[in-house]
C-alpha positions, 0 to 999 in steps of 0.5 A: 500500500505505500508504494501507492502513496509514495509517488503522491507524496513526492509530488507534493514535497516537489510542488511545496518545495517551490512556495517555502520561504525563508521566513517560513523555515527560521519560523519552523526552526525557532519554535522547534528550538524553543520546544526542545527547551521546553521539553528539557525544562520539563523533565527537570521541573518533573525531576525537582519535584520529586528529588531526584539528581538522576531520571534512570541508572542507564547513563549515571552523571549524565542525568539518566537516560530521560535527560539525553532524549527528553527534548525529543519527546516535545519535538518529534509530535511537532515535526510530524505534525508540520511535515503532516501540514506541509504535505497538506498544503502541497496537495491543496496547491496541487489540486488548485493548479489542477482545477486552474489548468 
């Protein structure tokens, strides 16, 4: 089945790639670092209120294994959701352009 889908996805990060704009991808690029901190600070209030120096045993002095990933559990839903959106965007302009033609 996505062997099925893949020719349209391409098709649409193709006719996307031409209307991204720079303010676009250092928009993206802010919130997605201003997430990945959030997402450290996170862990650490987490950690505060429970007393505790370490989130695991896995990595000792480095925080624990949480501390070394806890940026992504905030910022992997953000990009699939965007890449999600951008594909949308793409296939509405592709069957704008269609109508249009």
């Amino acid at each position: 089945l996505n062997w099925l889908l893949l020719p349209r996805i391409e098709a649409s990060f193709a006719a996307a790639a031409y209307s991204a704009s720079w303010p676009l991808a250092i928009g993206f690029a802010a919130a997605l670092t201003a997430i990945a901190f959030l997402g450290g600070v996170f862990l650490s209030v987490l950690k505060r209120r429970k007393n505790l120096k370490d989130a695991g045993n896995i990595l000792p002095g480095h925080g624990g294994f949480l501390d070394r990933f806890d940026a992504y559990f905030f910022t992997v839903p953000y990009v699939v959701f965007c890449l999600w959106a951008f594909t949308q965007v793409a296939n509405l302009m592709l069957l704008v352009n269609y109508v249009n033609q």
